[in-house]
C-alpha positions in Angstrom: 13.2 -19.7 25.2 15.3 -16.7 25.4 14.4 -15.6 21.0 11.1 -16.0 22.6 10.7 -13.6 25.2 13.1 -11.3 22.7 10.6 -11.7 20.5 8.1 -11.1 22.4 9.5 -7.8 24.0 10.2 -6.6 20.2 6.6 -7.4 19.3 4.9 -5.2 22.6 7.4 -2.8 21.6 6.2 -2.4 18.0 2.6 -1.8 19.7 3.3 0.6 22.2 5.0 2.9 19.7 2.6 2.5 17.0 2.2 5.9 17.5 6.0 6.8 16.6 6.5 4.1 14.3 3.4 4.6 11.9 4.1 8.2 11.0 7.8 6.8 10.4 7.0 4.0 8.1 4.1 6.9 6.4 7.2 9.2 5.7 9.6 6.4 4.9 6.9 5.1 2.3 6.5 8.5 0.5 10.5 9.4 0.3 10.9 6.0 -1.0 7.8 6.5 -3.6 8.8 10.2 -4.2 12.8 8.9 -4.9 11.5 6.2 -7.2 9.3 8.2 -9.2 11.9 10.7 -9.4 14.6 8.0 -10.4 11.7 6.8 -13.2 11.7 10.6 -14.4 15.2 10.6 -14.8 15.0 7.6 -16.8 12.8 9.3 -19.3 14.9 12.7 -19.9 17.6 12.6 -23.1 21.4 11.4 -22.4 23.4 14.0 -22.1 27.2 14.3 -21.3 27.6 13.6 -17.7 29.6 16.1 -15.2 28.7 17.1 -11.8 26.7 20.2 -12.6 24.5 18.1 -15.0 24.1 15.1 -12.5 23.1 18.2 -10.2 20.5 19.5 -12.5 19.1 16.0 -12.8 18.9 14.9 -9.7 17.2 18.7 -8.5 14.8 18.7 -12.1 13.5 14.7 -11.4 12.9 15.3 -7.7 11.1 18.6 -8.5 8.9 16.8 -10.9 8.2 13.9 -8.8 7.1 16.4 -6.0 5.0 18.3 -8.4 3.5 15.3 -9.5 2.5 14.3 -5.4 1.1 17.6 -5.0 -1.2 17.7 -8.4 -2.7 13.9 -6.4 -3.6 15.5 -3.5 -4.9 18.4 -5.4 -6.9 16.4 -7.4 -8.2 14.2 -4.6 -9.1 17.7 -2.8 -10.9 18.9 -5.4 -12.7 16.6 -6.6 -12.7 13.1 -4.9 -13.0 14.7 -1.3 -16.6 16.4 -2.0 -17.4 12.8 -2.8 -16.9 11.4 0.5 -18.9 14.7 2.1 -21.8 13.0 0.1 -21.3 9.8 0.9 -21.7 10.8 4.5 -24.9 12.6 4.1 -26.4 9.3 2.2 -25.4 7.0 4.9 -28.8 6.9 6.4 -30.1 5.5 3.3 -27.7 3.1 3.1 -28.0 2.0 6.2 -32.2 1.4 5.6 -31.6 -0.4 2.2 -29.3 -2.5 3.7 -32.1 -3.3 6.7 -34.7 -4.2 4.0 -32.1 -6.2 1.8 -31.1 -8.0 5.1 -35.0 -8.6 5.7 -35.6 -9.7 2.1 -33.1 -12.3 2.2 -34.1 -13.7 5.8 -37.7 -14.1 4.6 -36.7 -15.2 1.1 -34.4 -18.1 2.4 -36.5 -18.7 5.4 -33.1 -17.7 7.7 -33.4 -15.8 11.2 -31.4 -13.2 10.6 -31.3 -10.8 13.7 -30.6 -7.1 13.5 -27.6 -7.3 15.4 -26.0 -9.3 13.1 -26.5 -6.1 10.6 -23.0 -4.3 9.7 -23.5 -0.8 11.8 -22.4 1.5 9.0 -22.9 4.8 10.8 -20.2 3.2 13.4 -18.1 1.6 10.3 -17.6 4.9 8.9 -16.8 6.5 12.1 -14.1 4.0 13.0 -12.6 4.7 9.7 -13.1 8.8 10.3 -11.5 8.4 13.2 -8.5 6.4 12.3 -7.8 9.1 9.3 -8.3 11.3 11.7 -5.1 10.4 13.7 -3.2 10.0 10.6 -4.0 13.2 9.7 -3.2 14.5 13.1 0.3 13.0 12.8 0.7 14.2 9.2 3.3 17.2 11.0 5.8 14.4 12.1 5.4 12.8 8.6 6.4 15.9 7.1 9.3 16.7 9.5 10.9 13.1 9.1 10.4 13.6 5.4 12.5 16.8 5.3 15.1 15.5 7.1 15.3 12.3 5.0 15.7 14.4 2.1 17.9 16.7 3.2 20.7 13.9 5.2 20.1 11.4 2.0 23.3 12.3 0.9 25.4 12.1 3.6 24.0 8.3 3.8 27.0 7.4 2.3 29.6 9.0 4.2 27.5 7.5 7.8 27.7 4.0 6.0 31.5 4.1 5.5 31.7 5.3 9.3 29.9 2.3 10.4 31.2 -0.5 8.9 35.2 0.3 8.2 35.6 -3.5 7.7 35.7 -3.8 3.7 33.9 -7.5 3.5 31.4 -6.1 6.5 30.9 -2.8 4.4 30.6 -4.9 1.3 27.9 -7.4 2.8 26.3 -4.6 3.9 26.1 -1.9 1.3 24.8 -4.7 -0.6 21.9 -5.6 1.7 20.9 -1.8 1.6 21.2 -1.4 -2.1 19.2 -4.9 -2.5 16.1 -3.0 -0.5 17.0 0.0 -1.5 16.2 -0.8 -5.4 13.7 -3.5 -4.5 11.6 -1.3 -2.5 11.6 1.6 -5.0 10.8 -0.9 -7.6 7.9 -2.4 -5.8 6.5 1.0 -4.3 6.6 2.7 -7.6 5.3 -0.4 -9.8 2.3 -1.1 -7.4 1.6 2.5 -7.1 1.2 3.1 -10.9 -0.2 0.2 -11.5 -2.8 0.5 -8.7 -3.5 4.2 -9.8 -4.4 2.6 -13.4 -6.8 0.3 -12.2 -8.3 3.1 -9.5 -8.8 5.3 -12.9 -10.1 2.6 -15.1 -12.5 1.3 -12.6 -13.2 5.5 -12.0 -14.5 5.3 -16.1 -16.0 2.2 -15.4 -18.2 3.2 -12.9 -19.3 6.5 -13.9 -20.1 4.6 -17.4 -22.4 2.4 -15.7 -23.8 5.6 -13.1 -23.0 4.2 -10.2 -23.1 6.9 -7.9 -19.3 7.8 -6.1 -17.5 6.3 -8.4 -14.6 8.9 -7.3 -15.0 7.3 -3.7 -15.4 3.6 -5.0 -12.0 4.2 -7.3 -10.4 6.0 -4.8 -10.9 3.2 -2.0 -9.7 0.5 -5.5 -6.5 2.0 -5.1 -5.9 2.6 -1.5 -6.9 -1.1 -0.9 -4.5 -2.4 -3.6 -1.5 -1.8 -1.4 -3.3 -4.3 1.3 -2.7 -7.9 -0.4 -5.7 -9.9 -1.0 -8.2 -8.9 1.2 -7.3 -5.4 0.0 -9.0 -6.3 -3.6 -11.5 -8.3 -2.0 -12.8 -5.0 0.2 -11.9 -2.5 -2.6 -14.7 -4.6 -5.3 -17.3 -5.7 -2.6 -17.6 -1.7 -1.3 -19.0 -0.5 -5.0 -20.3 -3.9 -5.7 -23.0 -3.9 -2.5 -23.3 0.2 -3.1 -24.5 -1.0 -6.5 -27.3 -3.6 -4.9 -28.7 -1.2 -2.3 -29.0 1.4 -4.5 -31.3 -1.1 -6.4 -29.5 -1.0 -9.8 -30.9 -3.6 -12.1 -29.2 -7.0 -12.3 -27.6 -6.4 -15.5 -26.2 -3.1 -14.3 -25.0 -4.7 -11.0 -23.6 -7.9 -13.3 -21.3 -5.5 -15.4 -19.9 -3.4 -12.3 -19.0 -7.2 -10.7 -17.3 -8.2 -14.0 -15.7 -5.4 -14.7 -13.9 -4.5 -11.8 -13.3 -8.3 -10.7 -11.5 -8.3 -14.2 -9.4 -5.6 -13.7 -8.1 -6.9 -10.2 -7.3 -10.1 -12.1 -5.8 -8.9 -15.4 -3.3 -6.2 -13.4 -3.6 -7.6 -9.9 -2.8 -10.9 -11.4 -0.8 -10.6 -14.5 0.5 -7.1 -15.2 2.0 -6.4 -12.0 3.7 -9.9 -11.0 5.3 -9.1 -15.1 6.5 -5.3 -14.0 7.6 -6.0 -10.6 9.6 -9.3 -11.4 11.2 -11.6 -8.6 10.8 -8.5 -6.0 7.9 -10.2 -4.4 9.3 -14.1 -4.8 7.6 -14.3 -1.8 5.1 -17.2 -0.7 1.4 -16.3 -0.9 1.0 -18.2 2.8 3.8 -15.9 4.3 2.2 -12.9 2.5 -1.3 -14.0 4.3 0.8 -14.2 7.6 2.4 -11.4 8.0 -0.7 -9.6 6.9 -2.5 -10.8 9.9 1.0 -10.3 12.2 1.0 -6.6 11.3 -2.8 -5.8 11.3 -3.0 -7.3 14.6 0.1 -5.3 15.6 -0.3 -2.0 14.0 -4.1 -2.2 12.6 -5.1 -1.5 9.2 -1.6 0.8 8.5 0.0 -2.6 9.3 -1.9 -4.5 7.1 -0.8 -1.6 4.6 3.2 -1.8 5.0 3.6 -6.0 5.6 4.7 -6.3 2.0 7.1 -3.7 1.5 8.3 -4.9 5.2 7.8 -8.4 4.4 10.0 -7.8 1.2 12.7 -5.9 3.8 13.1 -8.8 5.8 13.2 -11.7 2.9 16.0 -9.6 1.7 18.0 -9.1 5.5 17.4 -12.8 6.1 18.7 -14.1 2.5 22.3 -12.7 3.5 23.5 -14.6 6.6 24.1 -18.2 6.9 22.1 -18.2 10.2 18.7 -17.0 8.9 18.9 -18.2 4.9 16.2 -20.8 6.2 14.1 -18.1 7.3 14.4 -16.5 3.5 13.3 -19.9 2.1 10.5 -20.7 4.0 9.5 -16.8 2.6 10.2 -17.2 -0.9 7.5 -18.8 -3.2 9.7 -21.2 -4.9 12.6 -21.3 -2.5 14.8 -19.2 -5.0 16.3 -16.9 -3.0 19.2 -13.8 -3.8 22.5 -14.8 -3.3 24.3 -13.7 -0.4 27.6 -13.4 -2.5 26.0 -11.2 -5.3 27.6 -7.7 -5.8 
């Protein structure tokens, strides 16, 4: 009774500082993705004899690259995918009235009474989703701010750890725990991030192939979605897909966008990525589905868009105490779990 009502109090807490704890897990997730691609950039420059000055130089060159690189994205998605979605805007209206007449095709057709209020509202759709990019945009100051300061105290981690836990088998058990999310994380974030970029860009050449108007928009939406499991890839295909229909393409036209960008969420949804990221996400599709709803209930759609990498934090914490190992299986897809004892 008493884990309940802890549990409980945890969970109203998590809501009522959405507003503190979003903006934390936004900045967490790009110093993670920006150390991972930096640690990937390190991987890629010759060997070299090692001193300090040179571990120095490689540490400021890769992070300075990795930066660079974040900055070219958002330049990029300035430039040219931004414009897009000013468009898109301006054609909602039509959207909305081929949408009305497919609606009314399909209830005469089939002989189904399909009322107008049972029509998706897209003006009102759109405007949810301005406004909730709004407030992440709005909060984008904190991001930044709890960005610098994780980059700038990232190497006194260390020292703080040793402070904590003075116990050698307690600072063993737990160094290990961190390091074990630390390279898991960066291994996931990075992996599903270049591998979700790929697909965005190939489904980008795809489209514009095929002339489906906003393809920029469509691919750019591909790869935001990816990081929400599931339903992420169902959204991210049915957006371009139904854009396709109302904008009364021909069925062969509409046939080819389906298959091709169905087929790309399988072959690197499916295949590639489960190969590059390994047995960090061992985790149980169920659990996956769960926590997806536990967060999005919790924390809306940026919920739904951290419950892996948090789901993949707490499979980890859970697999190295006796107490909650059971909670680690019943996460895991096969019940492999890591070992507690592992070094």
């Amino acid at each position: 009774m008493n884990a309940f009502i802890l549990v409980a109090i945890l969970v109203f807490i998590l809501w009522l500082g959405s507003s503190i704890f979003i903006p934390l897990l936004v900045a967490t997730f790009l110093w993670y993705l920006i150390n991972a691609t930096a640690t990937y950039y390190r991987k890629i420059f010759p060997v070299v004899p090692k001193s300090k000055f040179v571990n120095f130089a490689y540490n400021l060159l890769s992070n300075i690259l990795a930066i660079g690189t974040f900055i070219g994205v958002i330049y990029i998605f300035a430039t040219r995918v931004r414009p897009m979605f000013t468009e898109l805007v301006a054609a909602i209206p039509d959207i909305q009235s081929n949408l009305n007449s497919l609606w009314h095709y399909l209830s005469v057709e089939f002989n189904i009474d399909i009322t107008a209020l049972a029509l998706p509202n897209i003006t009102t759709i759109v405007s949810s989703i301005g406004s909730s990019v709004a407030r992440l945009a709005a909060s984008m100051g904190m991001v930044i701010v709890y960005m610098i300061f994780m980059f700038v105290e990232q190497s006194t981690f260390h020292k703080k750890f040793a402070v904590l836990f003075p116990n050698k088998p307690q600072n063993k058990k737990m160094r290990y725990i961190t390091t074990s999310i630390d390279e898991n994380m960066k291994k996931y974030l990075f992996m599903k991030t270049l591998v979700s970029a790929i697909t965005g860009l190939i489904s980008y050449g795809w489209m514009a192939i095929l002339g489906l108007n906003f393809a920029g928009v469509w691919a750019f939406a591909i790869f935001i979605l990816s990081y929400i499991p599931t339903i992420g890839a169902i959204i991210g295909c049915g957006m371009p897909i139904l854009f396709a229909i109302l904008m009364g393409m021909t069925l062969n036209e509409v046939i080819l966008v389906s298959l091709g960008l169905i087929g790309l969420q399988i072959l690197f949804g499916n295949i590639i990525e489960p190969k590059l990221t390994g047995k960090t996400l061992n985790l149980s599709t169920l659990a996956i589905l769960i926590n997806l709803v536990f967060w999005g209930l919790i924390w809306g759609v940026a919920g739904m868009f951290f419950s892996v990498p948090l789901l993949v934090a707490t499979f980890i914490i859970t697999a190295q105490f006796d107490s909650t190992r059971w909670i680690a299986i019943l996460l895991s897809a096969d019940g492999k779990i890591p070992d507690k004892n592992e070094d």
